[in-house]
C-alpha positions in Angstrom: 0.0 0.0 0.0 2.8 2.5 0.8 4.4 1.8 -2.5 1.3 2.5 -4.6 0.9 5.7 -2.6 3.5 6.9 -3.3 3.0 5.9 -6.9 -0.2 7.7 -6.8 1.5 11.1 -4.8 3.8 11.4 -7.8 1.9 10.7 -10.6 -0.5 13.6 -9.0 2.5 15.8 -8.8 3.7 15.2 -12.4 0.0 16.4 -13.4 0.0 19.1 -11.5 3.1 20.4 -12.3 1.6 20.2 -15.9 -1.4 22.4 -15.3 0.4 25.9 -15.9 -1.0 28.3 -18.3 2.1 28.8 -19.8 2.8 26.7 -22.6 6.0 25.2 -22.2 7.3 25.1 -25.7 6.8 28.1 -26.8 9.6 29.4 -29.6 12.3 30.7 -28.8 15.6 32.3 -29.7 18.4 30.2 -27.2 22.0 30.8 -27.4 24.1 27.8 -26.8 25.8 27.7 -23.3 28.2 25.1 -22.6 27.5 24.6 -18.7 23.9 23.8 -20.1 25.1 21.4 -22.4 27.7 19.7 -20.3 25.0 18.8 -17.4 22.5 17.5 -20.1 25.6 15.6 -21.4 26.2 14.0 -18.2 22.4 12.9 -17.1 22.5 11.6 -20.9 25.2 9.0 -19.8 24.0 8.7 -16.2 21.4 6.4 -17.6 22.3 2.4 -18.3 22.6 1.5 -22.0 23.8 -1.9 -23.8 27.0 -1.3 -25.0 28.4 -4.0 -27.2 25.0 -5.4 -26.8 25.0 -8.9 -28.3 21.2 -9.3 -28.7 19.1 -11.4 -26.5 15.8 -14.2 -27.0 13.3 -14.4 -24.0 9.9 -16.7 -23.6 7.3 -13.5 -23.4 3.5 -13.4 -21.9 1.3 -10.8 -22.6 -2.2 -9.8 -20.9 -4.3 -7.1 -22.3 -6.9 -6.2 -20.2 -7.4 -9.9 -19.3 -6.3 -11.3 -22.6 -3.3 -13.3 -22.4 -0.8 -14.7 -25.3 2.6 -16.5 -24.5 5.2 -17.1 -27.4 9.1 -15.7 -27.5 11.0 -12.8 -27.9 13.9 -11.7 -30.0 16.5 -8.7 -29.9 19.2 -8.7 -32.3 22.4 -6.6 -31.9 21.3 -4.2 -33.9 17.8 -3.8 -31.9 15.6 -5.3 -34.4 12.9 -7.0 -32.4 11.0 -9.9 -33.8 7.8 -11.2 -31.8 6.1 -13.8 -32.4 2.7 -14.8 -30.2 -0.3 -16.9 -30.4 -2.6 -13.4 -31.1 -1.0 -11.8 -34.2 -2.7 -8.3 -33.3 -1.1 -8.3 -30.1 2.0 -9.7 -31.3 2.1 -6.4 -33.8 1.4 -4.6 -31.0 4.0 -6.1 -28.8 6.5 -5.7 -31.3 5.8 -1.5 -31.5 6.3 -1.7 -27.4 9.2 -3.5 -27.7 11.1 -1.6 -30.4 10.6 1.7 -28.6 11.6 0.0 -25.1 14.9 -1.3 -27.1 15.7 2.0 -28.7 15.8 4.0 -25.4 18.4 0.7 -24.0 20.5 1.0 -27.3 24.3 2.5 -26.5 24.2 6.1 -27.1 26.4 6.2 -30.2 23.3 5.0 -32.0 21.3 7.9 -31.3 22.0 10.4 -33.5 20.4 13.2 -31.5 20.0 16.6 -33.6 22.7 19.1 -33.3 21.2 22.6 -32.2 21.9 25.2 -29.3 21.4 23.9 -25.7 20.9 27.0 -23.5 19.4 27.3 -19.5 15.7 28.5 -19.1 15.1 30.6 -16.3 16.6 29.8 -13.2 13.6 28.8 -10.8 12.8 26.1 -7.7 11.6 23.8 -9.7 10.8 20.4 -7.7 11.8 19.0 -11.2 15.3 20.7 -11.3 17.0 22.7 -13.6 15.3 23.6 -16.9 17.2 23.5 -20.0 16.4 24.1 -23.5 17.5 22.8 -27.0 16.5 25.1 -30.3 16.1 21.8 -32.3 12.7 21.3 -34.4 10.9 20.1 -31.7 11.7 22.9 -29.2 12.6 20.0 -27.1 12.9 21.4 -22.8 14.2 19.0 -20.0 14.5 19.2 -16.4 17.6 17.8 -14.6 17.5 16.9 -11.3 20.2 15.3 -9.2 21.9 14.7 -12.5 19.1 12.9 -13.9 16.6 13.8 -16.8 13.7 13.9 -14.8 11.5 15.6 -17.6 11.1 16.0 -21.0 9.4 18.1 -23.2 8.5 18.3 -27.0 6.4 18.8 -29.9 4.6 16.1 -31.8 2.6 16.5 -35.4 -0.5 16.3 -33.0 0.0 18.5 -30.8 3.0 17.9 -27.9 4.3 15.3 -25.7 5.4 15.5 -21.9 7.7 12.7 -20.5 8.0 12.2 -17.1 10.2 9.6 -14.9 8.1 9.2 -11.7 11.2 7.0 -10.2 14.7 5.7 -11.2 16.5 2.2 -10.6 20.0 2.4 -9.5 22.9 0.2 -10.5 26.2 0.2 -10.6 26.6 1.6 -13.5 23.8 4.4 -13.4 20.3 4.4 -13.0 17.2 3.1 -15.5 13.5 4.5 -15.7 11.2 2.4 -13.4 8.1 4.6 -13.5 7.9 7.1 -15.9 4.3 9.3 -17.1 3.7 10.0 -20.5 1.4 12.7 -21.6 -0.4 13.8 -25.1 -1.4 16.6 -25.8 -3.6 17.9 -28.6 -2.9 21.0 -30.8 -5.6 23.2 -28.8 -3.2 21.9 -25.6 -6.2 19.7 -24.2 -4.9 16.5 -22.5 -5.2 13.5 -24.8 -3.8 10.6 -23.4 -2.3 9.7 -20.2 -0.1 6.6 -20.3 2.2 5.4 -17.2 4.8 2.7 -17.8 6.3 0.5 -14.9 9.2 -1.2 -15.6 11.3 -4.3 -13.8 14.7 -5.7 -15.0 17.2 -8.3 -14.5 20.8 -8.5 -14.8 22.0 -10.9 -17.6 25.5 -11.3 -17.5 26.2 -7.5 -17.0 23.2 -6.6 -19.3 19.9 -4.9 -17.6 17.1 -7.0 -19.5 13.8 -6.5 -19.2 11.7 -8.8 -16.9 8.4 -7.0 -16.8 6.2 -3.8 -18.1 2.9 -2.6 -17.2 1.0 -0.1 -19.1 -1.7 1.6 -18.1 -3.0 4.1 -20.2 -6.2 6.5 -19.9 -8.0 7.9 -23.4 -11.4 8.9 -24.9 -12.7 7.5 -21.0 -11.4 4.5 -21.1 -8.4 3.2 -19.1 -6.4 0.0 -20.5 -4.4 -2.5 -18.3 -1.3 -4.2 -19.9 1.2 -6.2 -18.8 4.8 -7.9 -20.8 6.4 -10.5 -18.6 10.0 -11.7 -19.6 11.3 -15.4 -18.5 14.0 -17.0 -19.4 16.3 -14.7 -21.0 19.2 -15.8 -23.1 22.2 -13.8 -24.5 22.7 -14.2 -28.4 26.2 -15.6 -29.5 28.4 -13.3 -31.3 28.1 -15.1 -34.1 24.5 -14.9 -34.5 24.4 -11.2 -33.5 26.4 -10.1 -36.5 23.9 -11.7 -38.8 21.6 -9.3 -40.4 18.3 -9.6 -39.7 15.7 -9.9 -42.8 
């Protein structure tokens, strides 16, 4: 009960904190500051990627809203995902979860991140941390807090999106999203969708895999329950993760 309080205490937060009637992506001209750059740098790298990932296969179970389908899962080194279930529409489905889940995982060297000026916003107190902003095409806006992104902000072709991690899990090695709040919004800046995402991992031979997501996601008055289990998770050889995928 005290975990799913506190769930509840910051999900409120990261809705209220929304609820401002300034918009918070409005254009702007920023002028590229290196201190702003550095510390958006540095909570960049704070968080856990694969590096030399090799590509993994996992048995995977999926329940939407009470329907289940079991079948396996595959990640090739390059973050292809394959999926393949008894349910082909949830499989399809699945397989769009998936590929996002493994993009965000991928070593940073794959993201080729636009290159634009990276300048502070006004210095405020924030319970979110420090804002920064990027002049890229999607007036994208973070907040850094205890060098972690804690927030992040950016327009969408319907409107614009708000990204918000609820909770981090440490390692070693840096931290990974646990709970993290997603928000739509339309072009009139009306609330579309509400999706939170709860994530569990496990450590595979110095790889952070995933062992469990639920979804649960609120649109048009209807909320939606879904949850990805993970068993048996197995590394790929090298050999078979330098072979193309089809």
């Amino acid at each position: 009960m005290k975990r799913q309080s506190r769930w509840i205490y910051r999900l409120c937060v990261a809705i209220l904190l929304l609820a401002v009637p300034v918009h918070p992506l409005h254009a702007q001209e920023i002028r590229d500051d290196a201190e702003a750059r550095t510390l958006l740098e540095e909570a960049r790298r704070r968080v856990v990627v694969w590096d030399h990932f090799p590509g993994f296969t996992a048995k995977l179970t999926v329940d939407r809203d009470g329907n289940r389908s079991g079948g396996e899962l595959t990640v090739l080194s390059s973050g292809k995902v394959q999926v393949e279930l008894q349910d082909r529409e949830t499989a399809e489905w699945a397989g769009r979860i998936l590929k996002s889940l493994v993009n965000h995982r991928l070593k940073l060297d794959t993201h080729k991140h636009e290159e634009a000026p990276i300048g502070f916003g006004p210095e405020d107190q924030h319970p979110q941390g420090r804002l920064v902003k990027k002049g890229d095409r999607a007036s994208s806006t973070y907040r850094i807090k205890d060098r972690q992104i804690v927030q992040v902000n950016q327009k969408t072709e319907k409107g614009w999106l708000s990204l918000n991690v609820l909770e981090y899990t440490p390692t070693l090695h840096g931290s990974l999203p646990k709970q993290v709040a997603v928000f739509q919004f339309d072009e009139k800046g009306s609330l579309a969708t509400s999706t939170v995402f709860t994530d569990e991992y496990v450590e595979v031979e110095s790889f952070w895999l995933p062992r469990s997501r639920v979804i649960i996601t609120a649109q048009g008055g209807k909320i939606e329950v879904a949850r990805l289990q993970f068993h048996e998770h197995r590394l790929l050889p090298k050999e078979a993760a330098r072979t193309p995928g089809p």
